[in-house]
N, C-alpha and C positions, 0 to 999 in steps of 0.2 A: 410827247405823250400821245398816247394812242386811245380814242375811245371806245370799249365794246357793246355800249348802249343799245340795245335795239330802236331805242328812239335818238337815236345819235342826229338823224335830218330833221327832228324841233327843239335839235340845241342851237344855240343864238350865235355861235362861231357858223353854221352852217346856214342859219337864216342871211346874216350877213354876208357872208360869200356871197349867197343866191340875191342878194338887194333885196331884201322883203321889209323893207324898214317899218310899214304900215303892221307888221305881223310881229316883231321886232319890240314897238312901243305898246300893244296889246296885250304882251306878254312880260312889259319888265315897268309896267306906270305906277308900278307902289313894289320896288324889289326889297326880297329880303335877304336872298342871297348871289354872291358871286362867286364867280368862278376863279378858280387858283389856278390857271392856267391861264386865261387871256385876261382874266378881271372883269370882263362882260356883268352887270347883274341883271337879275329876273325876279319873277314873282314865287316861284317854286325851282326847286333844287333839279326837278323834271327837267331843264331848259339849260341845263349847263351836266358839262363835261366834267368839271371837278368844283361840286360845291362847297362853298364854307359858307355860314352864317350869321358873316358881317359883327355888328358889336354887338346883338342880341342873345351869342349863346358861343359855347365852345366851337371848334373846329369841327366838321366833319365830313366825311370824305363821299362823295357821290358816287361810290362806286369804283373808279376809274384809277384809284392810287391818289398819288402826292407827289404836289411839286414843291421847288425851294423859294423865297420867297420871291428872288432877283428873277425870277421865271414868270410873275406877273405880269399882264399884258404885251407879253410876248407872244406870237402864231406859234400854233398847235397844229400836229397834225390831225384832221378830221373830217 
């Protein structure tokens, strides 16, 4: 999966590449959503590649498309 985000470098697969762990917990210490591509969650849908939101609400997509489910916390390209 490819992301075309223009804030694609403060999504949390790219924080973590970069080791920014302290930036990392900042941004995901009460998350509401995860990502459907690596499973990462955050505090906004902003910080991920492909959002869904978690048990509070239907699925939906950050933009970026859909993955299947066996594709969670698998590496993405990004």
């Amino acid at each position: 999966m490819s992301c075309d985000s223009e804030h694609h470098q403060m999504h949390m697969c790219v924080l973590k590449r970069q080791g920014l762990d302290d930036c990392i917990k900042s941004l995901s210490d009460h998350p509401t959503v995860q990502c459907r591509s690596c499973g990462a969650q955050a505090n906004s849908t902003e910080y991920l590649c492909a959002a869904h939101l978690m048990d509070s609400a239907p699925s939906v997509e950050g933009g970026h498309g859909s993955v299947a489910i066996e594709e969670v916390g698998k590496p993405h390209e990004g």
